[in-house]
N, C-alpha and C positions, 0 to 999 in steps of 0.2 A: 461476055464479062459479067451481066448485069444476073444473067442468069446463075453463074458462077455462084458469086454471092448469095443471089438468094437461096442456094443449095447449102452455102455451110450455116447461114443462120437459122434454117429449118434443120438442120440436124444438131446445133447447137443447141436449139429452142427444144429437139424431141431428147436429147441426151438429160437435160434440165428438166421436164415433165417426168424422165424416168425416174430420176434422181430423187426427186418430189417423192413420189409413186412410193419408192421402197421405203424412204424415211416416216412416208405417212402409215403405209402398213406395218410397218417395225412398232411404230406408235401404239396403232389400233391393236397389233396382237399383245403386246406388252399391257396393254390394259386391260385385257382380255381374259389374260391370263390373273391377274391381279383379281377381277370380277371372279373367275372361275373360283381361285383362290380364296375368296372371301368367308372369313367364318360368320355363321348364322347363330347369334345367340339370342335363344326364346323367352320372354319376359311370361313366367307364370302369373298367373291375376285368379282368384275365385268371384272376382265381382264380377256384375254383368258390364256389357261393351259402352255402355251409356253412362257408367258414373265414373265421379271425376276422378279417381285414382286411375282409370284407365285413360281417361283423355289427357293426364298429366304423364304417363309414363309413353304415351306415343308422342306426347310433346319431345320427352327427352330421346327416344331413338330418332324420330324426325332430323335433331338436333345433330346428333351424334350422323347418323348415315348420311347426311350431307355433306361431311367432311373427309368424305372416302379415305379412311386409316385401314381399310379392309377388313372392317369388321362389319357386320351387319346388325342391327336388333330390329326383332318383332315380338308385338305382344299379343298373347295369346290368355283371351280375355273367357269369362264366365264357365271360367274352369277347365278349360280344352284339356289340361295337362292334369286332371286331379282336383277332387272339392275339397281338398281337406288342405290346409295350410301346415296342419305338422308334417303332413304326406311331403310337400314341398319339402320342408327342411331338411327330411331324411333322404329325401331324393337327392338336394344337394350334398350330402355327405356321401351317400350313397353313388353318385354321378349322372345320375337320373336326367336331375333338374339344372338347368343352368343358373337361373337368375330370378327370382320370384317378389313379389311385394308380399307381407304378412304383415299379420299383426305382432306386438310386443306380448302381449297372453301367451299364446302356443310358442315364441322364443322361450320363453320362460321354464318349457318344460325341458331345453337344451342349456339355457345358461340361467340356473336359478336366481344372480340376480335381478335380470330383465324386470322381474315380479315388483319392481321399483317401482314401475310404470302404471302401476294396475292399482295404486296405493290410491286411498280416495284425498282429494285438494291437493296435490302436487305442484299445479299448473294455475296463479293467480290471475291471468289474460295470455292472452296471443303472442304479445312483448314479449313478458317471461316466459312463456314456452317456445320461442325463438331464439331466445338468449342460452336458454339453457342446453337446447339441442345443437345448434352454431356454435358452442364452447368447449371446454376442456370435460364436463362431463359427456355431453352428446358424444364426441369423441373417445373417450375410456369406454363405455359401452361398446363403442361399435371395433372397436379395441378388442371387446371380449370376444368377438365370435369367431377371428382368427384362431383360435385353439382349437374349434368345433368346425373349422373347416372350412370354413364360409368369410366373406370379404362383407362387410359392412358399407354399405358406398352411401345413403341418405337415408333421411327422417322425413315421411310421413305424418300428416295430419289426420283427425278425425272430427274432430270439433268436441264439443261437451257434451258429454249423457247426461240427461233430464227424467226427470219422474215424470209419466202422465200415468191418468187412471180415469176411472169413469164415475167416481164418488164424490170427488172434493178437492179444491183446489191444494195444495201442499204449499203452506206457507213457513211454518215451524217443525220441529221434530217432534211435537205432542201430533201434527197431525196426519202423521205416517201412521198413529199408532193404530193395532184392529188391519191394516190394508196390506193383502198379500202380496205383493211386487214379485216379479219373474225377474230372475237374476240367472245369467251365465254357471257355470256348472265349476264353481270356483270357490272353494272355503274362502280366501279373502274377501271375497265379492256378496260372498252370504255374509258375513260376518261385518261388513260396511255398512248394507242396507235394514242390516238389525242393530246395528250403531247409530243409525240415523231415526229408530224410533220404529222401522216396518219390520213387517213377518217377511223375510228372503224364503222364496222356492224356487229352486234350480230347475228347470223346462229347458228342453231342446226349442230353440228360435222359431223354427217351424211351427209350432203345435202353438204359439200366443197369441196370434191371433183369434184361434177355435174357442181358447181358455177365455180370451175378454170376451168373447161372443156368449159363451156361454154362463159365462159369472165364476167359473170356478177359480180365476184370478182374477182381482179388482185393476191391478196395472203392469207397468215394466217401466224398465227408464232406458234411453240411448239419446243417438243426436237425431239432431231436427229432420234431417236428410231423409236417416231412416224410417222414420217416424211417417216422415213422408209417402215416399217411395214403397212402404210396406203396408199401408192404408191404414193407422192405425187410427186416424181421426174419423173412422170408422165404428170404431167400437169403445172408444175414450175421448173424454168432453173437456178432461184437464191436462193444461204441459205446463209443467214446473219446472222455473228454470234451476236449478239446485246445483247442477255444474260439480257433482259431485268425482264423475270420474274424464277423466280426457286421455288417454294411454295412443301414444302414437303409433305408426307403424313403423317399417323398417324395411327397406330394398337392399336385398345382399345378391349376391352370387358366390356360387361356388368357389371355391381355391383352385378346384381343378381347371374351372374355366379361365379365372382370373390370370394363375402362371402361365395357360399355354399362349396369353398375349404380351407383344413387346412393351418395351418402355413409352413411347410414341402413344402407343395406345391406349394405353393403362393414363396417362399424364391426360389423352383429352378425355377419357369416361368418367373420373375424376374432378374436371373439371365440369362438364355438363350434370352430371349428380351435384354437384354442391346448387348448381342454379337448379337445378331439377325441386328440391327440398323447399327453398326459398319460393319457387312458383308453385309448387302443389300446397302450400301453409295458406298461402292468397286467394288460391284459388278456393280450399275448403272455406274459408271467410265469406267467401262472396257464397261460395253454395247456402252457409249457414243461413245466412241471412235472406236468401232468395225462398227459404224453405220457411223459413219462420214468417214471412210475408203471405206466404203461401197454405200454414197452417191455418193461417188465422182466416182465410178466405173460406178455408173449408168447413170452418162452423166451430173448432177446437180453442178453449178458449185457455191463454197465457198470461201467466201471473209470474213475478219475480220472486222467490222465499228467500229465507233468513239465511245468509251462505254463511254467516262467519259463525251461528249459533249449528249449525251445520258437521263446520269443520270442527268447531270444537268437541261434540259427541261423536267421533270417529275416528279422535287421537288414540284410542288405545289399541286402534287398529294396525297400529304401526310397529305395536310392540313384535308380532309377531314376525315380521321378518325384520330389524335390528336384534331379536333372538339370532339370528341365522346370520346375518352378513352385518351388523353391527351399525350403526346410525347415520356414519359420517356424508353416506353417501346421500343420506335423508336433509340431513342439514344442509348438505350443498346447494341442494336443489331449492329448497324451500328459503338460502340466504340469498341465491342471485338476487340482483337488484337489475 
Protein backbone atom coordinates (compact mmCIF):
# COMPACT_ATOMS: atom_id res chain seq x y z
CA UNK A 1 0.00 0.00 0.00
CA UNK A 2 2.75 2.41 1.19
CA UNK A 3 4.43 1.68 -1.74
CA UNK A 4 1.40 2.15 -3.94
CA UNK A 5 1.46 5.72 -2.94
CA UNK A 6 4.61 6.48 -3.18
CA UNK A 7 4.28 5.39 -7.03
CA UNK A 8 1.45 7.98 -7.81
CA UNK A 9 3.08 10.87 -6.01
CA UNK A 10 6.32 10.22 -8.02
CA UNK A 11 4.52 10.20 -11.12
CA UNK A 12 2.48 13.02 -10.04
CA UNK A 13 5.65 14.94 -8.91
CA UNK A 14 7.32 13.95 -12.57
CA UNK A 15 4.06 14.77 -14.56
CA UNK A 16 4.41 18.54 -12.65
CA UNK A 17 8.34 18.80 -13.52
CA UNK A 18 7.28 18.11 -17.14
CA UNK A 19 4.71 20.56 -16.98
CA UNK A 20 7.20 23.13 -15.51
CA UNK A 21 9.73 21.98 -18.38
CA UNK A 22 7.56 22.88 -21.33
CA UNK A 23 6.16 26.08 -19.90
CA UNK A 24 9.67 27.19 -19.11
CA UNK A 25 10.87 26.37 -22.52
CA UNK A 26 7.82 28.02 -24.31
CA UNK A 27 9.12 30.99 -22.15
CA UNK A 28 12.82 30.78 -23.03
CA UNK A 29 12.04 30.33 -26.77
CA UNK A 30 9.41 33.08 -26.97
CA UNK A 31 12.17 35.37 -25.71
CA UNK A 32 14.30 34.18 -27.94
CA UNK A 33 12.69 34.73 -30.56
CA UNK A 34 11.85 38.26 -29.50
CA UNK A 35 15.99 38.80 -29.00
CA UNK A 36 16.42 37.17 -32.37
CA UNK A 37 13.86 39.73 -33.52
CA UNK A 38 15.39 42.74 -32.03
CA UNK A 39 16.09 45.79 -34.30
CA UNK A 40 19.66 47.25 -33.96
CA UNK A 41 19.60 50.82 -34.49
CA UNK A 42 23.32 52.50 -34.82
CA UNK A 43 23.79 55.94 -33.23
CA UNK A 44 26.19 57.84 -35.81
CA UNK A 45 28.79 60.09 -33.63
CA UNK A 46 32.11 61.92 -35.65
CA UNK A 47 33.42 62.72 -32.05
CA UNK A 48 35.89 60.41 -30.59
CA UNK A 49 34.66 57.55 -27.71
CA UNK A 50 35.87 59.83 -24.76
CA UNK A 51 33.67 63.06 -25.21
CA UNK A 52 30.75 63.78 -23.59
CA UNK A 53 28.21 63.69 -26.42
CA UNK A 54 29.13 60.07 -26.65
CA UNK A 55 29.04 59.06 -23.00
CA UNK A 56 25.60 60.94 -23.04
CA UNK A 57 24.05 59.10 -25.96
CA UNK A 58 25.30 55.58 -24.39
CA UNK A 59 23.62 56.99 -21.34
CA UNK A 60 20.38 57.09 -23.48
CA UNK A 61 20.63 53.59 -25.27
CA UNK A 62 21.75 52.01 -21.84
CA UNK A 63 18.56 53.68 -20.78
CA UNK A 64 16.36 52.59 -23.59
CA UNK A 65 17.85 48.63 -24.02
CA UNK A 66 17.11 48.01 -20.50
CA UNK A 67 13.69 48.17 -21.11
CA UNK A 68 13.54 45.39 -23.74
CA UNK A 69 10.79 47.07 -26.22
CA UNK A 70 12.87 45.18 -28.82
CA UNK A 71 14.78 47.50 -29.97
CA UNK A 72 18.30 47.82 -29.56
CA UNK A 73 20.75 51.13 -29.77
CA UNK A 74 24.44 51.17 -30.16
CA UNK A 75 26.61 53.95 -30.71
CA UNK A 76 29.14 54.08 -33.05
CA UNK A 77 31.57 56.67 -32.08
CA UNK A 78 34.74 58.63 -33.90
CA UNK A 79 33.17 58.31 -37.05
CA UNK A 80 32.79 54.39 -37.72
CA UNK A 81 29.94 55.31 -40.01
CA UNK A 82 31.36 58.41 -42.00
CA UNK A 83 33.56 61.83 -40.85
CA UNK A 84 31.41 64.06 -42.17
CA UNK A 85 28.01 64.97 -40.55
CA UNK A 86 26.28 66.27 -43.74
CA UNK A 87 27.44 62.56 -44.99
CA UNK A 88 25.00 61.63 -42.03
CA UNK A 89 22.14 63.59 -43.02
CA UNK A 90 22.08 62.46 -46.47
CA UNK A 91 22.63 58.96 -45.43
CA UNK A 92 19.58 59.35 -43.33
CA UNK A 93 17.46 60.57 -46.30
CA UNK A 94 19.20 58.40 -48.29
CA UNK A 95 18.64 55.14 -45.69
CA UNK A 96 22.01 54.74 -45.11
CA UNK A 97 22.05 56.06 -41.56
CA UNK A 98 19.73 55.43 -38.93
CA UNK A 99 20.20 57.86 -36.20
CA UNK A 100 23.05 60.27 -35.95
CA UNK A 101 23.98 63.24 -33.36
CA UNK A 102 25.09 66.63 -35.64
CA UNK A 103 25.57 69.74 -35.30
CA UNK A 104 22.74 72.58 -36.09
CA UNK A 105 25.48 74.36 -38.97
CA UNK A 106 25.49 71.31 -41.64
CA UNK A 107 21.41 71.01 -40.66
CA UNK A 108 21.30 74.21 -42.00
CA UNK A 109 22.41 73.30 -45.32
CA UNK A 110 19.00 70.87 -45.40
CA UNK A 111 16.52 73.09 -43.62
CA UNK A 112 17.89 76.72 -44.16
CA UNK A 113 16.28 77.97 -41.20
CA UNK A 114 18.47 75.92 -38.70
CA UNK A 115 20.97 78.96 -39.64
CA UNK A 116 19.02 80.57 -36.51
CA UNK A 117 21.35 78.73 -34.41
CA UNK A 118 24.57 79.91 -35.81
CA UNK A 119 23.31 83.70 -35.14
CA UNK A 120 25.85 85.35 -32.78
CA UNK A 121 24.27 86.01 -28.80
CA UNK A 122 21.17 83.95 -29.14
CA UNK A 123 21.68 82.23 -25.94
CA UNK A 124 21.87 84.78 -22.63
CA UNK A 125 22.95 81.49 -19.98
CA UNK A 126 22.22 77.86 -19.81
CA UNK A 127 18.48 78.87 -18.20
CA UNK A 128 17.64 80.45 -21.42
CA UNK A 129 19.02 78.01 -23.56
CA UNK A 130 16.97 75.30 -21.79
CA UNK A 131 13.98 77.27 -21.85
CA UNK A 132 14.21 77.82 -25.26
CA UNK A 133 15.08 74.44 -26.64
CA UNK A 134 12.41 72.48 -23.81
CA UNK A 135 9.71 74.92 -25.48
CA UNK A 136 7.33 75.60 -28.28
CA UNK A 137 10.33 76.99 -30.37
CA UNK A 138 12.84 73.93 -29.71
CA UNK A 139 9.84 72.07 -30.75
CA UNK A 140 8.87 74.00 -34.30
CA UNK A 141 12.35 73.33 -35.41
CA UNK A 142 12.57 69.96 -34.75
CA UNK A 143 9.03 70.03 -36.28
CA UNK A 144 11.09 71.22 -39.44
CA UNK A 145 12.96 68.19 -40.20
CA UNK A 146 9.98 65.87 -40.66
CA UNK A 147 9.59 67.27 -44.43
CA UNK A 148 13.33 66.37 -44.97
CA UNK A 149 12.82 62.92 -43.73
CA UNK A 150 14.35 62.81 -40.50
CA UNK A 151 12.62 62.58 -36.88
CA UNK A 152 13.85 65.16 -34.63
CA UNK A 153 13.95 63.52 -31.01
CA UNK A 154 16.49 66.05 -28.67
CA UNK A 155 18.73 69.14 -28.26
CA UNK A 156 22.32 69.02 -27.79
CA UNK A 157 24.70 71.18 -25.88
CA UNK A 158 28.07 72.71 -26.84
CA UNK A 159 28.70 75.29 -24.41
CA UNK A 160 30.06 78.85 -25.64
CA UNK A 161 32.76 79.62 -28.23
CA UNK A 162 35.31 82.03 -26.86
CA UNK A 163 38.13 83.96 -28.66
CA UNK A 164 41.75 82.85 -27.54
CA UNK A 165 44.77 84.11 -29.50
CA UNK A 166 48.45 84.42 -28.46
CA UNK A 167 48.63 88.44 -28.61
CA UNK A 168 46.31 89.95 -26.16
CA UNK A 169 43.81 89.49 -24.02
CA UNK A 170 40.13 90.52 -25.78
CA UNK A 171 38.38 92.73 -23.60
CA UNK A 172 36.34 95.20 -26.06
CA UNK A 173 35.85 95.04 -29.90
CA UNK A 174 38.59 97.81 -30.37
CA UNK A 175 40.72 94.90 -29.29
CA UNK A 176 39.91 92.37 -31.89
CA UNK A 177 41.00 94.97 -34.32
CA UNK A 178 44.55 93.95 -36.53
CA UNK A 179 43.94 89.92 -35.02
CA UNK A 180 43.20 87.31 -37.75
CA UNK A 181 40.82 84.80 -35.98
CA UNK A 182 40.06 81.28 -37.83
CA UNK A 183 36.57 81.11 -38.23
CA UNK A 184 34.39 77.89 -39.73
CA UNK A 185 33.91 78.10 -43.60
CA UNK A 186 30.55 79.99 -43.07
CA UNK A 187 29.67 83.69 -44.57
CA UNK A 188 27.67 84.33 -41.30
CA UNK A 189 30.51 83.27 -39.16
CA UNK A 190 32.87 85.60 -41.15
CA UNK A 191 30.87 88.12 -41.18
CA UNK A 192 30.15 87.89 -37.06
CA UNK A 193 33.71 87.84 -36.27
CA UNK A 194 34.27 91.02 -38.53
CA UNK A 195 31.20 92.52 -36.55
CA UNK A 196 33.08 92.01 -33.47
CA UNK A 197 35.93 94.17 -34.70
CA UNK A 198 38.45 91.03 -36.11
CA UNK A 199 39.87 89.93 -39.66
CA UNK A 200 37.63 86.45 -39.99
CA UNK A 201 39.70 83.71 -42.19
CA UNK A 202 37.91 80.55 -42.96
CA UNK A 203 40.61 77.43 -42.27
CA UNK A 204 39.76 73.78 -42.33
CA UNK A 205 39.93 72.95 -38.22
CA UNK A 206 42.83 70.65 -38.92
CA UNK A 207 45.36 73.03 -40.22
CA UNK A 208 44.97 75.70 -36.72
CA UNK A 209 46.68 74.53 -34.92
CA UNK A 210 50.10 74.55 -37.58
CA UNK A 211 48.51 78.39 -38.49
CA UNK A 212 49.06 79.57 -34.49
CA UNK A 213 52.15 77.65 -34.46
CA UNK A 214 53.30 79.37 -37.04
CA UNK A 215 51.85 82.92 -36.64
CA UNK A 216 50.14 82.88 -39.91
CA UNK A 217 46.92 83.19 -37.65
CA UNK A 218 46.96 85.14 -34.41
CA UNK A 219 43.83 83.08 -33.00
CA UNK A 220 40.36 81.16 -33.34
CA UNK A 221 37.39 80.97 -30.95
CA UNK A 222 35.32 77.71 -29.72
CA UNK A 223 34.39 76.06 -26.34
CA UNK A 224 36.63 75.39 -23.43
CA UNK A 225 36.40 71.55 -23.98
CA UNK A 226 37.84 72.10 -27.36
CA UNK A 227 40.24 74.32 -26.72
CA UNK A 228 41.11 71.82 -24.44
CA UNK A 229 41.12 68.59 -25.91
CA UNK A 230 42.95 70.06 -29.13
CA UNK A 231 45.90 71.49 -27.21
CA UNK A 232 45.51 74.90 -28.13
CA UNK A 233 46.92 76.36 -24.82
CA UNK A 234 49.75 75.38 -26.73
CA UNK A 235 50.13 77.78 -28.93
CA UNK A 236 47.78 80.78 -27.48
CA UNK A 237 48.22 82.53 -24.07
CA UNK A 238 44.60 84.20 -24.13
CA UNK A 239 40.74 82.72 -23.67
CA UNK A 240 38.32 85.31 -23.93
CA UNK A 241 35.31 84.69 -22.63
CA UNK A 242 33.04 86.58 -25.31
CA UNK A 243 30.35 83.78 -25.57
CA UNK A 244 29.78 85.07 -28.85
CA UNK A 245 28.38 81.87 -30.45
CA UNK A 246 26.55 78.62 -28.56
CA UNK A 247 24.70 76.63 -31.69
CA UNK A 248 23.41 73.44 -30.26
CA UNK A 249 23.28 70.06 -31.72
CA UNK A 250 20.58 67.90 -32.62
CA UNK A 251 19.92 63.84 -32.47
CA UNK A 252 17.38 62.87 -35.21
CA UNK A 253 16.80 59.61 -37.05
CA UNK A 254 15.62 58.74 -40.01
CA UNK A 255 11.77 58.38 -40.90
CA UNK A 256 12.46 55.35 -42.39
CA UNK A 257 13.63 54.01 -39.13
CA UNK A 258 11.42 55.87 -37.05
CA UNK A 259 7.91 54.28 -38.99
CA UNK A 260 9.25 50.80 -39.09
CA UNK A 261 8.71 51.02 -35.09
CA UNK A 262 5.47 50.45 -32.99
CA UNK A 263 3.71 52.75 -30.86
CA UNK A 264 5.22 51.16 -27.60
CA UNK A 265 8.31 52.06 -28.94
CA UNK A 266 8.21 55.18 -30.37
CA UNK A 267 6.22 56.41 -26.73
CA UNK A 268 9.51 55.05 -24.72
CA UNK A 269 12.56 56.53 -27.16
CA UNK A 270 10.52 59.69 -26.75
CA UNK A 271 10.51 59.54 -23.60
CA UNK A 272 14.29 58.81 -22.78
CA UNK A 273 15.38 61.56 -25.52
CA UNK A 274 13.58 64.25 -23.74
CA UNK A 275 15.76 63.00 -20.44
CA UNK A 276 18.53 62.30 -22.84
CA UNK A 277 18.72 66.45 -23.62
CA UNK A 278 18.17 67.56 -20.08
CA UNK A 279 21.28 65.22 -19.02
CA UNK A 280 23.56 65.99 -21.95
CA UNK A 281 22.92 70.26 -21.15
CA UNK A 282 24.35 69.24 -17.43
CA UNK A 283 26.50 67.21 -18.31
CA UNK A 284 28.22 69.79 -21.03
CA UNK A 285 28.17 72.40 -17.75
CA UNK A 286 30.07 70.41 -15.64
CA UNK A 287 32.59 69.56 -18.85
CA UNK A 288 32.62 73.40 -19.30
CA UNK A 289 33.77 74.11 -16.21
CA UNK A 290 35.98 71.10 -15.55
CA UNK A 291 37.93 72.46 -18.63
CA UNK A 292 38.06 75.96 -17.83
CA UNK A 293 39.65 74.85 -14.37
CA UNK A 294 41.87 72.97 -16.34
CA UNK A 295 42.82 75.61 -18.90
CA UNK A 296 44.00 77.81 -16.48
CA UNK A 297 46.39 75.03 -15.04
CA UNK A 298 47.85 74.82 -18.10
CA UNK A 299 49.45 78.26 -18.15
CA UNK A 300 46.52 79.89 -20.59
CA UNK A 301 45.37 82.91 -19.15
CA UNK A 302 41.33 83.92 -18.88
CA UNK A 303 39.83 87.14 -18.79
CA UNK A 304 35.85 88.06 -19.13
CA UNK A 305 35.22 90.88 -22.14
CA UNK A 306 32.58 93.25 -22.76
CA UNK A 307 29.50 90.79 -23.98
CA UNK A 308 26.76 93.33 -24.12
CA UNK A 309 29.27 95.91 -26.16
CA UNK A 310 29.73 92.59 -28.03
CA UNK A 311 26.43 91.95 -28.98
CA UNK A 312 25.56 95.14 -29.78
CA UNK A 313 28.43 95.28 -32.96
CA UNK A 314 26.99 92.01 -34.45
CA UNK A 315 23.18 93.25 -34.68
CA UNK A 316 23.47 93.83 -38.25
CA UNK A 317 24.38 90.31 -38.48
CA UNK A 318 20.92 89.35 -38.14
CA UNK A 319 19.76 91.21 -40.97
CA UNK A 320 20.91 88.72 -43.08
CA UNK A 321 18.90 85.89 -42.46
CA UNK A 322 15.43 88.05 -41.29
CA UNK A 323 16.13 88.82 -45.26
CA UNK A 324 15.47 85.19 -45.88
CA UNK A 325 12.95 83.72 -43.09
CA UNK A 326 11.86 87.16 -41.64
CA UNK A 327 12.56 88.05 -37.65
CA UNK A 328 9.84 86.65 -35.73
CA UNK A 329 11.65 83.59 -34.98
CA UNK A 330 14.70 86.07 -33.84
CA UNK A 331 12.43 87.73 -31.45
CA UNK A 332 11.28 84.61 -29.83
CA UNK A 333 14.14 83.42 -28.96
CA UNK A 334 15.96 86.53 -27.78
CA UNK A 335 12.21 87.44 -25.72
CA UNK A 336 12.01 83.98 -23.60
CA UNK A 337 12.49 84.92 -20.24
Amino acid sequence: MILYILTIHKSKGAKMINKISKILFAFLFVMGLQSANAQTIRIASVSGPDHHHNKALNWFADKVNKQNIGVTFKVLSGGQLGKSERAYIEGMQQGTIQMPQVSTGPMAGFVGEFDIFSLPYMFRDTAHFKKVLSGPIGDKFLGMLDAKGMKGLAWFDNGYRNMFNGTKPIKEPSDMSGLKIRVMKSPLMVNTVNAMGGSATPMAYGELYTALQQGVLDGGENAAGNVLNDKFFEVSKYYSITQHFRPPGVVVMSKKTWNSLDSKQKSVIEKAAAELQEYEIDLTTKIVKGAMKSLKKKGMKINKANVPAFAEAVKPVYKSYSDKYGSGDIDAILGTK
